[in-house]
C-alpha positions as CSV (number, residue, x, y, z in Angstrom):
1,X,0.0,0.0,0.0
2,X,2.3,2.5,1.0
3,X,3.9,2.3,-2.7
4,X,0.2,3.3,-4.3
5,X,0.2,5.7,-1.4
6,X,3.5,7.3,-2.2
7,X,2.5,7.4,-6.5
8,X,-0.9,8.9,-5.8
9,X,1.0,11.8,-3.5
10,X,3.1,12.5,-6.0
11,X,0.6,11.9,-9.2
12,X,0.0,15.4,-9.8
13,X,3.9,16.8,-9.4
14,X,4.2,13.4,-12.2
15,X,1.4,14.8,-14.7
16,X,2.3,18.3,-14.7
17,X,3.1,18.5,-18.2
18,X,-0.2,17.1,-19.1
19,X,-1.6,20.1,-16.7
20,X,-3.9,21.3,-20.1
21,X,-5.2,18.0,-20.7
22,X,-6.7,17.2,-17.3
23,X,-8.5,21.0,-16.8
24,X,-10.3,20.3,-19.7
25,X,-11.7,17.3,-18.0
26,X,-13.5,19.7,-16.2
27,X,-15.9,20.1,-18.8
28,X,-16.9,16.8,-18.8
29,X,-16.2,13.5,-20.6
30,X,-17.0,12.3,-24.0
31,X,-15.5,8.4,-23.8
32,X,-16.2,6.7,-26.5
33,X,-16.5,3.2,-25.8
34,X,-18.2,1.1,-22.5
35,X,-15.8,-1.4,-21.4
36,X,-17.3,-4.1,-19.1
37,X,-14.9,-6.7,-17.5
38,X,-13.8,-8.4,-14.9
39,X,-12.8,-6.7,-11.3
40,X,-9.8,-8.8,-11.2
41,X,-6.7,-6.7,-10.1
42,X,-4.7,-8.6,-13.5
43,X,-7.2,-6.8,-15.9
44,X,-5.9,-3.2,-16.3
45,X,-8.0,-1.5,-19.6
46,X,-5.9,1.1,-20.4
47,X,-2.6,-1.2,-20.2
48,X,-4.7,-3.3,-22.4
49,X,-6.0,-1.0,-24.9
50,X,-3.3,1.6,-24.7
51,X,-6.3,4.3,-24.1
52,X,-5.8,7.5,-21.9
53,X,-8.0,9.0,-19.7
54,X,-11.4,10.4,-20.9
55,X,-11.5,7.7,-23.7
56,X,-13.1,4.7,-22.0
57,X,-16.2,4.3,-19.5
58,X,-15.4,1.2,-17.5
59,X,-18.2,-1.4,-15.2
60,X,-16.5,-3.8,-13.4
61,X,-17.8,-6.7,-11.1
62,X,-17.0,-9.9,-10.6
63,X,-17.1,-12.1,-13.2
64,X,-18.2,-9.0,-15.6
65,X,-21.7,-10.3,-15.3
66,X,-24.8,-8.3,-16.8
67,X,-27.8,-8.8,-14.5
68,X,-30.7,-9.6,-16.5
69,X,-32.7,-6.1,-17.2
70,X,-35.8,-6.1,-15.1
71,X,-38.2,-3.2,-15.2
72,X,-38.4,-1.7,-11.9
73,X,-35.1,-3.6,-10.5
74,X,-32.6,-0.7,-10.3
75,X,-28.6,-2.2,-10.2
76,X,-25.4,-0.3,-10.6
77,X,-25.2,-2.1,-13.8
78,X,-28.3,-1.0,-15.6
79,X,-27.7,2.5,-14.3
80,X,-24.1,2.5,-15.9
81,X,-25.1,0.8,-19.1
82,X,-28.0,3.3,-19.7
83,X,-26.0,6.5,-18.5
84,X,-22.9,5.2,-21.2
85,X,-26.0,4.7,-23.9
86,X,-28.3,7.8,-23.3
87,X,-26.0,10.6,-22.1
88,X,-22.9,9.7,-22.8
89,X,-23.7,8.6,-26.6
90,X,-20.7,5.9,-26.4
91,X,-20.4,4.0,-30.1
92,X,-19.0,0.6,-29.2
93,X,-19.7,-1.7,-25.6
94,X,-16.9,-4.3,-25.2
95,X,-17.3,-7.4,-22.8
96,X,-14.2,-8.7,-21.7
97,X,-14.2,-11.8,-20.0
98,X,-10.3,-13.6,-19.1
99,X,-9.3,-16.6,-18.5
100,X,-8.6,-18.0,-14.8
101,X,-11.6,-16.0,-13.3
102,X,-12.7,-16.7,-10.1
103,X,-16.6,-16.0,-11.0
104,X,-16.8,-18.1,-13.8
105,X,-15.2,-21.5,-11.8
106,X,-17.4,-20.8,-9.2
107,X,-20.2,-21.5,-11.5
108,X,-18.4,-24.0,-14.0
109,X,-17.0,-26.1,-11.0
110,X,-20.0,-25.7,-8.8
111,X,-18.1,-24.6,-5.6
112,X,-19.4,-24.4,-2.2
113,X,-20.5,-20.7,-1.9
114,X,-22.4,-21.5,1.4
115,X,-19.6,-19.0,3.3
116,X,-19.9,-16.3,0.5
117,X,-24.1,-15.7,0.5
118,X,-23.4,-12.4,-1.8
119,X,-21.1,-13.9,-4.4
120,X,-23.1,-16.8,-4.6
121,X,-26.2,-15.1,-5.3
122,X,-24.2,-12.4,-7.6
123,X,-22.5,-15.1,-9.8
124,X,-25.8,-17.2,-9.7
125,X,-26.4,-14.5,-12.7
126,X,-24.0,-16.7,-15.0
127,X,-25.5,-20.0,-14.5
128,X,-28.1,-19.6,-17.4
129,X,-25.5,-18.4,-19.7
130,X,-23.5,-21.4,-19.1
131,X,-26.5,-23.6,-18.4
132,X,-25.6,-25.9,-22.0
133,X,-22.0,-26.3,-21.0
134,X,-22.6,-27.1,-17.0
135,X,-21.8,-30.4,-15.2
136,X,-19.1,-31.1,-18.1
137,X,-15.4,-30.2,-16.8
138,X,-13.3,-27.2,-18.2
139,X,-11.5,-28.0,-20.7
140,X,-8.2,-26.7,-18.6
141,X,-7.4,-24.0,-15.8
142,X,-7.9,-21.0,-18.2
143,X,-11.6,-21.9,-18.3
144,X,-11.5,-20.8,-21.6
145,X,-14.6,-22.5,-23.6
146,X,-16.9,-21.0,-19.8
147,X,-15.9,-17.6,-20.4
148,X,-15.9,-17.3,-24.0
149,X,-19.5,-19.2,-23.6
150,X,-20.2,-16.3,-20.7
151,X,-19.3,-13.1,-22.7
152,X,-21.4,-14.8,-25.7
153,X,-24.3,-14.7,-23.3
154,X,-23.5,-11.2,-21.8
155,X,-24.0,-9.7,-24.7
156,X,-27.1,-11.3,-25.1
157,X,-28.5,-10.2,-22.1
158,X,-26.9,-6.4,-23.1
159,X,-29.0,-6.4,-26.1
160,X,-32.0,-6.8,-24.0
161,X,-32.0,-4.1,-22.0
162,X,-34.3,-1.1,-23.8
163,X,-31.3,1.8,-24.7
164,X,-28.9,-0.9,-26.3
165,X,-31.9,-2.6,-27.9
166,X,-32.7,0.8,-29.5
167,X,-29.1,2.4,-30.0
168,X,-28.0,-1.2,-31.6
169,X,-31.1,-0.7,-34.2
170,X,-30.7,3.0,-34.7
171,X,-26.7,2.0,-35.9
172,X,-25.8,4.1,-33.1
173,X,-24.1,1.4,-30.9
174,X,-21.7,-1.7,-31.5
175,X,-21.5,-4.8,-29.0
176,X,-18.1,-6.5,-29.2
177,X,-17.2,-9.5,-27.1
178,X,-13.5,-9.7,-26.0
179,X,-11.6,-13.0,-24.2
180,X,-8.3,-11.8,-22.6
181,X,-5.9,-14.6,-21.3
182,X,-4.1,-13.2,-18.3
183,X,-1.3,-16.0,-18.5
184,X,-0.2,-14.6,-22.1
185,X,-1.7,-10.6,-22.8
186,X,-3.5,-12.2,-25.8
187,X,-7.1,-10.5,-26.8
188,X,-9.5,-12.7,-28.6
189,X,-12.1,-11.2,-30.7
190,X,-15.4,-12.2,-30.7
191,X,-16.4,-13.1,-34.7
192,X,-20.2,-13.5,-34.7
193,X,-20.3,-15.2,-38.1
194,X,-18.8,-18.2,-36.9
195,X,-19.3,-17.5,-33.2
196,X,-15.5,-18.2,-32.2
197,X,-13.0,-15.7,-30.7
198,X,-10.3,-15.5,-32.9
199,X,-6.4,-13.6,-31.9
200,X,-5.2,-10.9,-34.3
């Protein structure tokens, strides 16, 4: 802790040259993509995408997980997905999912949650999504075939709620579905004409 304490004392002596940028920041923000992954402390977006600040609205949770959209069931989720859609007028939502998560072996290796109430009814979200591929083992520790299956069906449930439904048909909005593998830095790209996540 004390070397995060020690970089965020000295973070604005460190960014002083980019003094300009960050008073215009003031004015507000104008990202122009939602990024929805994982809370995992090995996923870091802008290492990842090589984006700077004011570029990219991020929701993180464990396991990346979009609660179903219910009207008249309010979640941190649906607020940030709709604020990102209908103020913020972002152009592209990515879900990145990653191999070795915690959430998704919860669910693909059914694990005693008895001790962990909250995560087990948070991650209890997934199970439908993974509901074809459950009670058959990973295929190996990266749980990649769950969480490709998982951000698959996140977007799914994305294109359900009302402001995606309607930004996706107006053209304004693009879903993209993203598998990063921690062990490696690859990103996998979801192709929906074959369904497959392919590395470029």
């Amino acid at each position: 802790m004390k070397k995060l304490l020690d970089n965020a004392r000295t973070f604005q002596q460190r960014m002083a040259p980019e003094s300009e940028t960050y008073q215009q920041f003031a004015a507000g923000q104008s990202p122009g993509t939602l990024f929805i992954t994982c809370s995992d402390s090995r996923i870091v977006p802008s290492l990842i995408m090589g984006s700077a600040p004011g570029e990219v609205f991020e929701l993180r949770n464990a396991g990346n997980i979009i609660p179903p959209y219910r009207p008249g069931r309010q979640s941190g989720e649906a607020a940030t997905v709709q604020y990102a859609v209908d103020v913020l007028r972002v152009q592209d939502i990515v879900v990145c999912g990653h191999s070795h998560c915690g959430a998704i072996a919860a669910v693909a290796q059914e694990q005693d949650l008895t001790a962990l109430p909250s995560v087990a009814e948070w991650v209890s979200f997934a199970r439908p999504g993974l509901a074809p591929i459950l009670g058959t083992p990973p295929e190996d520790l990266t749980l990649t075939n769950f969480v490709q299956a998982h951000v698959v069906a996140q977007l799914e449930t994305l294109r359900g709620y009302p402001e995606v439904h309607a930004a996706i048909a107006d053209g304004r909005v693009q879903l993209h579905g993203w598998f990063y593998r921690v062990d490696t830095a690859q990103v996998f790209e979801l192709d929906e004409n074959d369904n497959a996540f392919h590395c470029h």
